[in-house]
C-alpha positions in Angstrom: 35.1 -64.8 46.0 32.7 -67.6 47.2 34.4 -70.9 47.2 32.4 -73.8 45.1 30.5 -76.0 46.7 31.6 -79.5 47.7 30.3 -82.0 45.5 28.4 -84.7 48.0 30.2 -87.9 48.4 29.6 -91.0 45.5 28.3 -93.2 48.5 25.6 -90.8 49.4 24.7 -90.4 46.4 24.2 -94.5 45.3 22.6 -94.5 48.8 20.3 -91.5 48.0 19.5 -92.8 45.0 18.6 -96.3 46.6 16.7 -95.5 48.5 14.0 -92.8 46.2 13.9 -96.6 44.0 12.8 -98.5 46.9 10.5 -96.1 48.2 9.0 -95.6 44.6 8.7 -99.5 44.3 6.7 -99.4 47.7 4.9 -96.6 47.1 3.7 -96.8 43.3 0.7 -98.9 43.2 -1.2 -96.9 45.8 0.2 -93.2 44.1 -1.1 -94.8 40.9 -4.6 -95.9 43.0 -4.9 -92.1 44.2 -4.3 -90.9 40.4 -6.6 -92.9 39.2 -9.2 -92.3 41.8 -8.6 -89.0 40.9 -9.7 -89.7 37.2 -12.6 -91.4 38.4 -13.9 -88.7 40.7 -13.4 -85.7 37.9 -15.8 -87.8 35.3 -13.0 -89.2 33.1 -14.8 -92.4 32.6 -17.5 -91.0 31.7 -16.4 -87.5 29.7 -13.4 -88.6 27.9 -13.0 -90.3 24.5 -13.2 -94.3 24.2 -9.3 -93.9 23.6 -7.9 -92.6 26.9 -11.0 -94.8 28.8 -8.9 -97.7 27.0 -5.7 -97.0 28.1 -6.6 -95.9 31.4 -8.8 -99.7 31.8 -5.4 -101.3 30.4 -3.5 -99.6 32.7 -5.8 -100.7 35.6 -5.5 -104.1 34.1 -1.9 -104.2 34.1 -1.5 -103.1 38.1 -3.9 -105.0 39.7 -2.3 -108.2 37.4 1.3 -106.9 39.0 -0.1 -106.8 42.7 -2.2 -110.1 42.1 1.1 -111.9 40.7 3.1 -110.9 43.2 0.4 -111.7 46.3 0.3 -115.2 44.6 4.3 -115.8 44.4 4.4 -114.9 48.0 2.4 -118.2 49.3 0.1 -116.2 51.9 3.2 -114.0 53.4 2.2 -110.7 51.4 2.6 -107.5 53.7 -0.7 -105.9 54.9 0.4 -103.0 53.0 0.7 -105.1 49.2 -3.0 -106.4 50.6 -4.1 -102.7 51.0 -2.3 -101.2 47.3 -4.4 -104.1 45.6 -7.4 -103.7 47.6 -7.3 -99.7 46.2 -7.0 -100.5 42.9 -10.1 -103.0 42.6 -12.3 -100.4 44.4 -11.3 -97.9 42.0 -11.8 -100.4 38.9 -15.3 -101.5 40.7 -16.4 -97.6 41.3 -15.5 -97.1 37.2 -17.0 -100.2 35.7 -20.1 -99.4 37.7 -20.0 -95.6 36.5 -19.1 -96.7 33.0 -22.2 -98.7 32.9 -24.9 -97.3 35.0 -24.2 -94.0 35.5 -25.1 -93.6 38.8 -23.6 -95.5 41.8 -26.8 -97.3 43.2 -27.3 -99.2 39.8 -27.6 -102.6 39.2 -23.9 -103.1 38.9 -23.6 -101.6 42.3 -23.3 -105.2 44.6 -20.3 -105.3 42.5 -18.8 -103.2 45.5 -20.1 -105.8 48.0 -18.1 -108.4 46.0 -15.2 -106.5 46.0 -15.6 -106.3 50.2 -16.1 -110.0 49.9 -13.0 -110.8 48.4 -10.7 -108.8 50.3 -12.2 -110.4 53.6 -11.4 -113.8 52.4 -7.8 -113.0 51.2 -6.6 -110.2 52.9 -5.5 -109.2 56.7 -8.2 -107.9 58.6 -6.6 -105.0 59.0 -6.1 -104.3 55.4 -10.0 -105.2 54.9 -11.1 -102.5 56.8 -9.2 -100.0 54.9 -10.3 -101.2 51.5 -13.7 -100.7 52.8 -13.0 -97.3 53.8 -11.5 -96.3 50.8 -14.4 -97.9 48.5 -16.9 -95.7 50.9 -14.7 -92.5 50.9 -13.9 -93.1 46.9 -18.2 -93.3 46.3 -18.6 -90.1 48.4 -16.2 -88.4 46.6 -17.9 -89.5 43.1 -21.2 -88.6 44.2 -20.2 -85.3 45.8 -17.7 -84.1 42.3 -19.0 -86.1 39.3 -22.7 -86.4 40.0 -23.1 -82.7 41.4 -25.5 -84.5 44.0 -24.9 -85.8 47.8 -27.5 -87.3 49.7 -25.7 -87.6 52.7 -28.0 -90.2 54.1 -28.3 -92.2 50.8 -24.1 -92.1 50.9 -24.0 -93.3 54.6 -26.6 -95.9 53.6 -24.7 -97.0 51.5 -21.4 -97.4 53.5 -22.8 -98.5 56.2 -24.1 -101.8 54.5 -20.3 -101.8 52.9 -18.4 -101.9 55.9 -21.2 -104.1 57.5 -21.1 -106.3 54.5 -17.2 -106.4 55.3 -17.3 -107.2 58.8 -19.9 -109.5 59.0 -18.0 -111.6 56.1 -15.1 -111.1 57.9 -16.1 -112.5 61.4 -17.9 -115.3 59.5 -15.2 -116.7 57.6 -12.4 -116.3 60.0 -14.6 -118.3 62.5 -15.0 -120.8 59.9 -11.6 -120.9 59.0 -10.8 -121.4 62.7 -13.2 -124.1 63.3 -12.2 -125.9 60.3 -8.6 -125.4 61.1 -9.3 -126.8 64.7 -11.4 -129.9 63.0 -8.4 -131.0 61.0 -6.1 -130.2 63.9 -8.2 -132.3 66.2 -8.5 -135.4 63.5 -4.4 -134.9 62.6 -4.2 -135.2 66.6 -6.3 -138.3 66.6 -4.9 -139.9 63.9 -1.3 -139.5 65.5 -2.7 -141.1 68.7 -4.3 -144.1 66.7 -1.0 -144.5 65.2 0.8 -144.5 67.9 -1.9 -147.1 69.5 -0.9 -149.4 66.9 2.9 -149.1 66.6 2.9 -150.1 70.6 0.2 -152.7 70.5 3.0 -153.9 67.7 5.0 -153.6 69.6 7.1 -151.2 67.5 7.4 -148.5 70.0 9.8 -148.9 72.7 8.6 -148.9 76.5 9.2 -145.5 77.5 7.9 -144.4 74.0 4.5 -146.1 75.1 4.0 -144.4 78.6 4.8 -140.9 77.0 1.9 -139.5 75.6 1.2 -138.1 72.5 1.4 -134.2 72.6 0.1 -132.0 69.6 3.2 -129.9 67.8 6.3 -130.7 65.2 7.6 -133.4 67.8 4.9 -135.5 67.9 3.6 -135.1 64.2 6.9 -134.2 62.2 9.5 -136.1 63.6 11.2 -138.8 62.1 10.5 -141.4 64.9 6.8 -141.0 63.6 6.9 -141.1 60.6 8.9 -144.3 60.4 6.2 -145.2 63.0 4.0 -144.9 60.8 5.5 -146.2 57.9 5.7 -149.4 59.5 2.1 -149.3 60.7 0.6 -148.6 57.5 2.7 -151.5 55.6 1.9 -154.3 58.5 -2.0 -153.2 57.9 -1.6 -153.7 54.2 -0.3 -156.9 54.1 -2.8 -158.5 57.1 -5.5 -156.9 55.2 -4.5 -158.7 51.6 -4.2 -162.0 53.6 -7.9 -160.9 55.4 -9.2 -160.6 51.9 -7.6 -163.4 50.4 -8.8 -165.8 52.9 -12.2 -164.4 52.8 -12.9 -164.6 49.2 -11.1 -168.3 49.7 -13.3 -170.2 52.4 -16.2 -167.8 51.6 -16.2 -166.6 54.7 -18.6 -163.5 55.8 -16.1 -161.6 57.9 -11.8 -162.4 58.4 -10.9 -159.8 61.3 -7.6 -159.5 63.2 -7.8 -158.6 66.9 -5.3 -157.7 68.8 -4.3 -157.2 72.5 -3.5 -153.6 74.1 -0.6 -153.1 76.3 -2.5 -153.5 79.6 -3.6 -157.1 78.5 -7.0 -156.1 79.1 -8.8 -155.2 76.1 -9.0 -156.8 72.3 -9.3 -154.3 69.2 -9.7 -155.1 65.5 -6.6 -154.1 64.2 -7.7 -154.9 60.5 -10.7 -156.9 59.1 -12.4 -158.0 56.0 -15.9 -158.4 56.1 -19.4 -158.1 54.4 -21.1 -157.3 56.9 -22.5 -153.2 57.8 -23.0 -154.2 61.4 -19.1 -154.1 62.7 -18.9 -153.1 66.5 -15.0 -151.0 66.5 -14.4 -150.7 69.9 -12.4 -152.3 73.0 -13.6 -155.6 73.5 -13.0 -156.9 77.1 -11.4 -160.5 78.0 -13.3 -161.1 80.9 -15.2 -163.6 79.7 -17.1 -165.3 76.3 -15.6 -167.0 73.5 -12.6 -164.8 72.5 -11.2 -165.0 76.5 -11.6 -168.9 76.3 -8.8 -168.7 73.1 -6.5 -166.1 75.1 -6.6 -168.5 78.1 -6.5 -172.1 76.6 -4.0 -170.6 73.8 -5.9 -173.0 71.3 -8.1 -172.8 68.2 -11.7 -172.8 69.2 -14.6 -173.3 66.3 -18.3 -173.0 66.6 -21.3 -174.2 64.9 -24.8 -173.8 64.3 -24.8 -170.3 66.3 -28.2 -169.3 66.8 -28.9 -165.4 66.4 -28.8 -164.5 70.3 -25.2 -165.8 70.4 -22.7 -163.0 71.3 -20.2 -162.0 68.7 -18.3 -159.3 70.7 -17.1 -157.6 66.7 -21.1 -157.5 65.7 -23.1 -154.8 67.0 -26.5 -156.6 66.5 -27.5 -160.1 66.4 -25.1 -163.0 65.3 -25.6 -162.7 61.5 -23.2 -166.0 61.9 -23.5 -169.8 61.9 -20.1 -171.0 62.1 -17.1 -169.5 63.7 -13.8 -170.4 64.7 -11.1 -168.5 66.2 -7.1 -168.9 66.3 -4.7 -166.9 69.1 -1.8 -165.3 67.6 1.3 -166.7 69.6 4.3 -164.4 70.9 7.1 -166.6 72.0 4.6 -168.8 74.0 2.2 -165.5 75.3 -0.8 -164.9 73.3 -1.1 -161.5 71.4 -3.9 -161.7 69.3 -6.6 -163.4 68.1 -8.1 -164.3 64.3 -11.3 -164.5 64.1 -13.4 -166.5 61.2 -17.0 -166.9 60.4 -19.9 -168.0 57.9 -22.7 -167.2 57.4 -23.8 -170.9 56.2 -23.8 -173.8 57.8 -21.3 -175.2 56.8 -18.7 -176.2 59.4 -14.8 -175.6 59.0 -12.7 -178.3 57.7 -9.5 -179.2 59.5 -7.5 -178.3 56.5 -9.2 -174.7 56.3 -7.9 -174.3 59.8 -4.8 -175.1 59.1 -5.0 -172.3 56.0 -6.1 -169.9 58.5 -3.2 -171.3 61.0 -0.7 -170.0 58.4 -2.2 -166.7 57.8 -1.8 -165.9 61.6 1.6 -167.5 61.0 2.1 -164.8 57.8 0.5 -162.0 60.1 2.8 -162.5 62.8 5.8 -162.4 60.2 5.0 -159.6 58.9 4.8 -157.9 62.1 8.4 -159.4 63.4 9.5 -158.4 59.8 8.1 -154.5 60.4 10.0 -154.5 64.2 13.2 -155.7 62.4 13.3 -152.7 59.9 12.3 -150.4 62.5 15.3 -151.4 64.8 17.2 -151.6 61.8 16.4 -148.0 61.2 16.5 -146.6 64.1 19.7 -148.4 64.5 21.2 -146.8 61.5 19.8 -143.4 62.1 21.7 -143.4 65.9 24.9 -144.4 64.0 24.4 -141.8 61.8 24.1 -139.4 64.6 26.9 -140.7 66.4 29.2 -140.7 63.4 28.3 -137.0 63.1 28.7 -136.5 66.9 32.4 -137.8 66.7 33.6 -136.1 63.6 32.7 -133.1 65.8 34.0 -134.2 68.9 37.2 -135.2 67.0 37.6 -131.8 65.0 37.4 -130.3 68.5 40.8 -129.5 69.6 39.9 -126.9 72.5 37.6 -127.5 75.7 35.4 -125.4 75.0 34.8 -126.8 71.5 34.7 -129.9 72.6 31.5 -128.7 74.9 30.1 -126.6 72.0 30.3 -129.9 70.0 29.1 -132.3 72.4 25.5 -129.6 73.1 24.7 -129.8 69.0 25.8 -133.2 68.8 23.0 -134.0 71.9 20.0 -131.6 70.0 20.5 -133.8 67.3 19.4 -136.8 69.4 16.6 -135.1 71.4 14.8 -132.9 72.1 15.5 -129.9 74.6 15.3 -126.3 75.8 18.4 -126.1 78.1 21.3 -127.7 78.3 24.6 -127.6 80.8 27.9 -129.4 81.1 29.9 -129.5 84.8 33.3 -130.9 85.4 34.3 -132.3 88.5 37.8 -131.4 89.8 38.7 -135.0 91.9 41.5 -133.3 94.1 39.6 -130.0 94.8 36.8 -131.9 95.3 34.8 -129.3 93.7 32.2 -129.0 90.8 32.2 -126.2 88.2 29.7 -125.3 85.2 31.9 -125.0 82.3 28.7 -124.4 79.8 25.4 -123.3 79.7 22.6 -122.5 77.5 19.2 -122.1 77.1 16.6 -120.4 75.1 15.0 -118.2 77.5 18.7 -117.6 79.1 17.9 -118.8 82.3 20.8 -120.6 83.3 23.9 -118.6 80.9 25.1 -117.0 84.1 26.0 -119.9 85.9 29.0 -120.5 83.9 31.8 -120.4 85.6 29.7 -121.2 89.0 31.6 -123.8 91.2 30.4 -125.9 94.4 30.9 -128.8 96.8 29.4 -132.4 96.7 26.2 -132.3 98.2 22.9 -133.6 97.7 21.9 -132.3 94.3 21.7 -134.7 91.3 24.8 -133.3 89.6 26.5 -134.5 92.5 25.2 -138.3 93.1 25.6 -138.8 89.1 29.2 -138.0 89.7 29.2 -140.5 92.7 26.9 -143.2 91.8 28.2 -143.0 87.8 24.5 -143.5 87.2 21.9 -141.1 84.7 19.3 -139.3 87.1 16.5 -138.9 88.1 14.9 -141.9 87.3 12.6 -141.7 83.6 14.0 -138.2 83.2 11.1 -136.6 85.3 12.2 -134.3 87.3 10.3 -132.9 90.8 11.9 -129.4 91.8 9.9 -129.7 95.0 12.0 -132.7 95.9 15.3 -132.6 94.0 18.1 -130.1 93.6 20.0 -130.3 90.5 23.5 -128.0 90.8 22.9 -126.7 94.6 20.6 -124.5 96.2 21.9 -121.5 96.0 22.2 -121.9 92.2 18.6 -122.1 90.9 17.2 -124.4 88.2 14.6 -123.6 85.9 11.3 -126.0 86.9 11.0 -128.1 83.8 9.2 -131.4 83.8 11.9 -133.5 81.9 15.7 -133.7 83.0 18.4 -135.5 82.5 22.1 -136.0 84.2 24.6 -137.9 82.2 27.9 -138.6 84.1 31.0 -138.2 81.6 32.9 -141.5 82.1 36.5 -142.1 80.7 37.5 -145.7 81.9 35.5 -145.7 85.1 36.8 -142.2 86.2 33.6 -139.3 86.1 34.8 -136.5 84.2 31.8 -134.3 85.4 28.1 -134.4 83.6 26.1 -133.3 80.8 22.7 -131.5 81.9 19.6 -131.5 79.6 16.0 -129.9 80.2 13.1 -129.9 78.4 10.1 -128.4 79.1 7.7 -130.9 76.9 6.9 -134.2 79.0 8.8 -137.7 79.0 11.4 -135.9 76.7 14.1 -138.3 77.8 12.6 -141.5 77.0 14.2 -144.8 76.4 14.0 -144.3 72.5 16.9 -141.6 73.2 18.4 -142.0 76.3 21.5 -144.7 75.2 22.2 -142.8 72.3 22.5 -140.0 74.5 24.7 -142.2 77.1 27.0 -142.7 74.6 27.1 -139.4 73.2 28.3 -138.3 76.7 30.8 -141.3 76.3 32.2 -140.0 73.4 32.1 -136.5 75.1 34.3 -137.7 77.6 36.9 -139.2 75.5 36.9 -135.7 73.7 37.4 -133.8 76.8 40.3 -135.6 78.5 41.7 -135.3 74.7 41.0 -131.6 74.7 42.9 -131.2 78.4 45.8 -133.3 77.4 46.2 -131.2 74.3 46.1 -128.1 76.6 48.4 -129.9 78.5 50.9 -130.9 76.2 50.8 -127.0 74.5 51.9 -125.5 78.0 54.4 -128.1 78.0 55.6 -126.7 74.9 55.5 -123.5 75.3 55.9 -122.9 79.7 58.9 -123.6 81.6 58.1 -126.1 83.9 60.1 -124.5 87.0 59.0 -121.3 86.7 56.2 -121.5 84.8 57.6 -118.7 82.8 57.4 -118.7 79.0 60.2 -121.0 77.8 62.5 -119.9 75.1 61.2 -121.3 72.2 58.1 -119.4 73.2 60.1 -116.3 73.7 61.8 -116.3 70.1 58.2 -116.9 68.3 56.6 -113.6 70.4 59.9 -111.8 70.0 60.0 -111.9 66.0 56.5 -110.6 65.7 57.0 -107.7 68.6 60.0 -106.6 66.9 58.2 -106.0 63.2 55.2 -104.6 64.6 57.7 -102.1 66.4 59.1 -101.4 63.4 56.2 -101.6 61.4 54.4 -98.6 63.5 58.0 -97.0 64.4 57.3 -97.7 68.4 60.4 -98.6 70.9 60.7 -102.2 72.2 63.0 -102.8 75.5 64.6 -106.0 76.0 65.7 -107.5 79.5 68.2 -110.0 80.0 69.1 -110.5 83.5 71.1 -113.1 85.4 71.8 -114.1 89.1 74.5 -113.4 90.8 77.2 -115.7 91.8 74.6 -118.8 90.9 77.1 -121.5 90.5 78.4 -120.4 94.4 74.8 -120.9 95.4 74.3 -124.4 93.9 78.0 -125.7 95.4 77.2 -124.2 98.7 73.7 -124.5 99.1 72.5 -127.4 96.8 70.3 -127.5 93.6 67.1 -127.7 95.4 68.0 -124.0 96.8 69.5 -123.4 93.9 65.9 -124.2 92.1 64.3 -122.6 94.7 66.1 -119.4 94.0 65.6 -119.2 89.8 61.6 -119.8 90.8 62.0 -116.6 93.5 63.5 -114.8 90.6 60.5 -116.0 88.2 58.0 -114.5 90.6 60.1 -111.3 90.8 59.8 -110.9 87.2 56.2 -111.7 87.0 55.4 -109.2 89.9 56.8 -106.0 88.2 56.0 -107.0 84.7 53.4 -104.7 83.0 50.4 -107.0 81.4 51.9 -106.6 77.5 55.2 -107.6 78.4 56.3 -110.7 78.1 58.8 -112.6 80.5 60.5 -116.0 79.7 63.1 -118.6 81.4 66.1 -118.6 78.7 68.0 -121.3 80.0 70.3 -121.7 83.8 69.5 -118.7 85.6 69.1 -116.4 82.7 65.6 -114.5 82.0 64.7 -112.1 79.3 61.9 -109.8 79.4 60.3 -107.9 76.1 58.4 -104.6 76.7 56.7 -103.1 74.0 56.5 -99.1 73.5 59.1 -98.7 76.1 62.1 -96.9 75.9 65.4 -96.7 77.5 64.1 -94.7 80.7 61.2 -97.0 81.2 63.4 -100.0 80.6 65.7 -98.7 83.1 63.7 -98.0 85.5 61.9 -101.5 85.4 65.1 -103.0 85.6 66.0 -101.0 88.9 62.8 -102.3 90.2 63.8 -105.9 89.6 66.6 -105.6 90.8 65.8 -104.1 94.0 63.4 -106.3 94.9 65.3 -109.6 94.7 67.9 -108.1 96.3 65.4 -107.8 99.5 64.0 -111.3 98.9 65.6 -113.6 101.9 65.2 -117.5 100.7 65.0 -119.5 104.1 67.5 -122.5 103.9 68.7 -125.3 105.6 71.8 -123.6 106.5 70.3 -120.2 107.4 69.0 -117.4 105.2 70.4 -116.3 101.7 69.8 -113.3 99.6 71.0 -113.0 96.2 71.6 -110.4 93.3 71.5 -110.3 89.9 72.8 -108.4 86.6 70.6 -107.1 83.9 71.2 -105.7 80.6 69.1 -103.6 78.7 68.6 -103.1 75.1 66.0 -101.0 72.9 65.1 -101.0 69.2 65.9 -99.3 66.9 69.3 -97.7 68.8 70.7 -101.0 69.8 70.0 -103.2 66.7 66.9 -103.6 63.8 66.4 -107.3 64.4 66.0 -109.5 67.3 69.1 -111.1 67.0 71.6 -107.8 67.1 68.4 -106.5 69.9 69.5 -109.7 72.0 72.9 -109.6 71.6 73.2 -106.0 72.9 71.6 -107.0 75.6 73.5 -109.6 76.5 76.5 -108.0 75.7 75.6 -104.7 78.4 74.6 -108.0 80.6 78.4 -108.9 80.6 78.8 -105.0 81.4 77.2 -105.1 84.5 79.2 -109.0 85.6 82.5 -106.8 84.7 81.2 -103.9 86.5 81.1 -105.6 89.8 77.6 -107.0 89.5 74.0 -106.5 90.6 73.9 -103.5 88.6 72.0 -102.5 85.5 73.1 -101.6 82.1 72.1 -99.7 79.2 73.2 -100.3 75.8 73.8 -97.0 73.4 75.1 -96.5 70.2 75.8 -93.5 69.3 77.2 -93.0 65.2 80.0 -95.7 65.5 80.7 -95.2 69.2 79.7 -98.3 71.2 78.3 -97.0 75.1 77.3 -98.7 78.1 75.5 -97.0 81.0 75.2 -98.6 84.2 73.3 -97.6 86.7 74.6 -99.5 90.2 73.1 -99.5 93.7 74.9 -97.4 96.0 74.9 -94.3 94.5 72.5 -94.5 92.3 73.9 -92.5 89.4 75.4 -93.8 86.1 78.4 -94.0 85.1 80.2 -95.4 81.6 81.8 -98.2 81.2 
């Protein structure tokens, strides 16, 4: 009799049946395009009955609404093969309507196909294009071929040809134009970020090394923060000299109120912001070599003009002087002339003291509002760095390990700037010797040098950790010149670097290594807060190692550096219920030196000393890797060995005691050579719990002192008989005891 079959598992099942819904989700709309392509090619929109034509339009209807819905809620990230589905379904709607109606494929309704072509260039991938135009070609062959009952090959390859040409040609023409509009608003966005940051430095709201970096295209230079408080600030001073521009214009009926103000270089004047009536404004660099506007930069006083005669140069007019009067007022910067505000007429009419003094105290209200825009930037970038370095230290200070702290210290610094790569080296002072503790990069470049140690030498690594200085200078680094770890360990060539040494109360901890690949990366707007990141990073380092420390002081002996017995009891509680828990043996070890008190009276504690750490090494020589050794207290050791039984633990024990019993200690007094006693107990024979484990032990440990010593001893129980085996040196057979 045949068996039955095994009924397939629930999981494959759900899985099976998964899977046929996704695939019928991704598949439907162009199944339903072929179906009704299908209809369309047999004559159904012309041969059936106004009924099922209805149904079949609504149906139509209804998908490419779905497809359209869904290419709208995906913002532009549809898949090429959602593009393709809907691309089907209008052709086949386009090849009915025009059937429907004409009757014929090259009726007037036919461009309808062009416009279909049209549309899926300007919204769908190229690839996907060329596929709808495929299908609209194949789908009006296969009409012409099935419904009509007449081909014209060449009229049919007329016609596609113009399709896919239509298609291509529509194609190619409005990606280029896409591209060249996209690089026209690129370009301007470009321009406009320069200009802004022209202003913000001529203001003086841009730091120094902000200033000499330039502006480069991309999320940092458009997107970030710094910028856009930039320009902020930029946009707000313009507002307010512009309402006092306008006020004093429409005041003192002036024809033109303009601000000029000096670049960086101290070479060049520009109108920062004017208010005039005039068409004929000249925007460009005006030089200060000589006229009227270098007079007021050099004398540093008010100079005002009349009855200007039209060949009199106004350096802000492109034409003739349209002017009569004119006076201009320099814009004072603690004693150093910035600016300059310039006032004219058109009339005759001279300026009166007191309208100078009006326009005095607009360059006064400029010049506030300027100081007033640095103050809030400072004040902002002030409380953004705090912010960061509040965030940096809850890190640093959640860090307990050192390779948190590192982990920590590398997110806190991305935070702050800017970089592709970044590594942190500590510097052992007695070793005199560098090490890479962590490393990483995007392009992993430099993840294999953890772990990588050298010498002091020339590199920059190695004068930040003797000059407690940053380097290089700027952040610019030169790999031609400069070495940055050592030269057998590579660097990446990157333009921008920067070393940070890791100071904890003038002591260098080692540094923190950052690498950018974009230009100036390192500039003065984020190299403190970056200093005092690594400050911070310092403090949570030597914290990190004195947490270390103190947990081997907790948990090592400090002679031996053996686990201690606190240690010991916390490792032998969970041993002992995982033996139990997976029924495995577990040996314990006690063993004891010989005659130890005799040693200490005859030879001293520092033999004595000398002797438990010989011992300790003994111990830590034969030990497998999963067992576990510890310094109980005096001269007294225990050692735990999982899935080992009594044959195992004897023989270790035979070992252990072998070899110190060969070990010569060279003393003052001559050479010694010692013994010791062990006694061995295993779970579950000698005991279900650590404490009877141990006490077995111990108590065959006493068997082998009574025995005569340097001897091991096995514990057995055997029903309520008590056992000891020893197993002694010369001969080496057991015997009870």
């Amino acid at each position: 009799m045949d068996s039955p079959r095994a009924a397939p598992p629930p999981a494959l099942l759900v899985r099976a049946s998964l899977g046929a819904r996704r695939l019928a989700r991704r598949v439907y709309g162009i199944v339903a395009a072929v179906a009704l392509a299908t209809f369309v090619v047999t004559g159904g929109v012309v041969d059936t009955t106004p009924l099922v034509q209805g149904v079949v339009l609504a149906v139509v209807l209804l998908l490419v609404g779905r497809k359209l819905a869904k290419k709208v809620r995906s913002m532009g990230d549809a898949s090429a093969w959602d593009d393709v589905e809907l691309g089907a379904l209008v052709a086949v709607a386009v090849v009915g309507v025009v059937l429907r109606v004409d009757g014929r494929l090259d009726g007037p309704l036919h461009p309808l196909a062009y416009v279909a072509v049209a549309l899926a260039a300007a919204f769908f991938r190229p690839g996907a294009t060329v596929l709808v135009a495929l299908w609209l070609v194949g789908l009006e062959a296969a009409v012409a071929f099935v419904s009509l009952g007449r081909i014209s090959v060449e009229a049919v390859a007329q016609r596609g040809f113009f399709v896919l040409l239509f298609a291509l040609l529509h194609l190619v023409l409005l990606r280029a134009e896409l591209t060249r509009i996209r690089a026209a608003a690129r370009a301007k966005v470009e321009d406009e970020i320069v200009r802004l940051k022209d202003d913000a430095r001529r203001y003086r709201l841009l730091g120094a090394g902000e200033a000499a970096a330039p502006a480069e295209p991309g999320p940092a230079s458009s997107g970030a923060p710094e910028d856009r408080l930039a320009r902020s600030s930029v946009e707000e001073i313009h507002q307010s000299v512009h309402y006092a521009l306008e006020l004093l214009r429409r005041t003192l009926d002036l024809h033109t109120a303009v601000l000029l103000w000096q670049n960086d270089a101290g070479t060049h004047l520009r109108i920062s912001e004017l208010s005039t009536a005039s068409d004929d404004i000249h925007d460009a660099p005006i030089p200060l070599g000589d006229g009227v506007l270098a007079a007021v930069m050099q004398q540093k006083k008010t100079v005002s003009l009349e009855r200007l005669k039209p060949s009199f140069k106004v350096p802000y007019y492109s034409g003739a002087c349209p002017v009569r009067t004119f006076v201009a007022i320099p814009v004072m910067e603690d004693g150093v002339p910035r600016g300059i505000l310039a006032l004219d007429r058109t009339s005759e009419r001279p300026f009166t003291p007191h309208e100078e003094e009006l326009a005095a105290q607009a360059v006064r209200y400029c010049h506030r509002a300027i100081q007033n825009e640095r103050v809030f930037v400072q004040l902002e970038r002030a409380k953004v760095e705090q912010g960061k370095l509040y965030r940096a230290a809850q890190a640093l200070g959640a860090a307990l390990t050192e390779d948190e702290v590192l982990g920590a210290g590398v997110r806190a610094a991305r935070e702050i700037a800017s970089f592709d790569l970044a590594a942190v080296t500590v510097w052992d002072d007695e070793k005199k010797m560098h090490e890479v503790r962590a490393a990483t990069s995007r392009g992993k470049e430099i993840d294999d040098l953890v772990g990588a140690r050298f010498q002091p030498n020339a590199g920059l690594v190695s004068m930040v950790v003797q000059n407690k200085f940053p380097l290089p200078y700027r952040g610019d680094y030169d790999p031609s010149h400069q070495t940055v770890l050592t030269k057998r360990l590579p660097w990446p060539k990157m333009p921008s670097l920067l070393v940070i040494p890791l100071m904890l109360h003038d002591r260098v901890l080692g540094t923190l290594i950052l690498g950018a690949s974009r230009r100036h990366a390192f500039g003065e707007s984020v190299r403190p807060t970056l200093e005092v990141l690594a400050s911070h990073l310092a403090v949570s380092l030597a914290n990190a190692r004195m947490v270390a420390k103190l947990e081997t002081m907790a948990t090592t002996d400090g002679m031996t550096g053996l686990l201690n017995k606190r240690a010991m009891l916390e490792q032998a509680e969970q041993k002992v219920s995982s033996a139990k828990r997976f029924g495995r043996k577990l040996s314990v070890l006690v063993t004891d030196i010989d005659f130890f008190k005799r040693v200490n009276d005859t030879y001293g504690h520092d033999i004595g000393d000398m002797v438990i750490r010989g011992l300790g090494d003994v111990l830590r020589r034969q030990k497998r890797a999963t067992d576990v050794v510890a310094r109980f207290g005096g001269e007294e050791f225990v050692v735990l060995c999982e899935q080992t039984d009594e044959a195992g633990a004897m023989l270790l024990g035979e070992r252990i005691r072998e070899e110190l019993e060969k070990t010569v200690f060279h003393t003052p007094n001559g050479k010694l050579s010692v013994t010791c006693s062990i006694g061995i107990a295993t779970l579950p024979d000698a005991g279900g719990d650590w404490d009877t484990l141990f006490k077995s032990a111990d108590e065959a440990l006493y068997t082998s002192k009574r025995g005569g010593r340097n001897r091991t001893t096995l514990f057995q129980k055997r029903g309520s008989e008590v056992r000891m085996h020893a197993q002694t040196p010369a001969p080496p057979a057991k015997r009870a005891i």
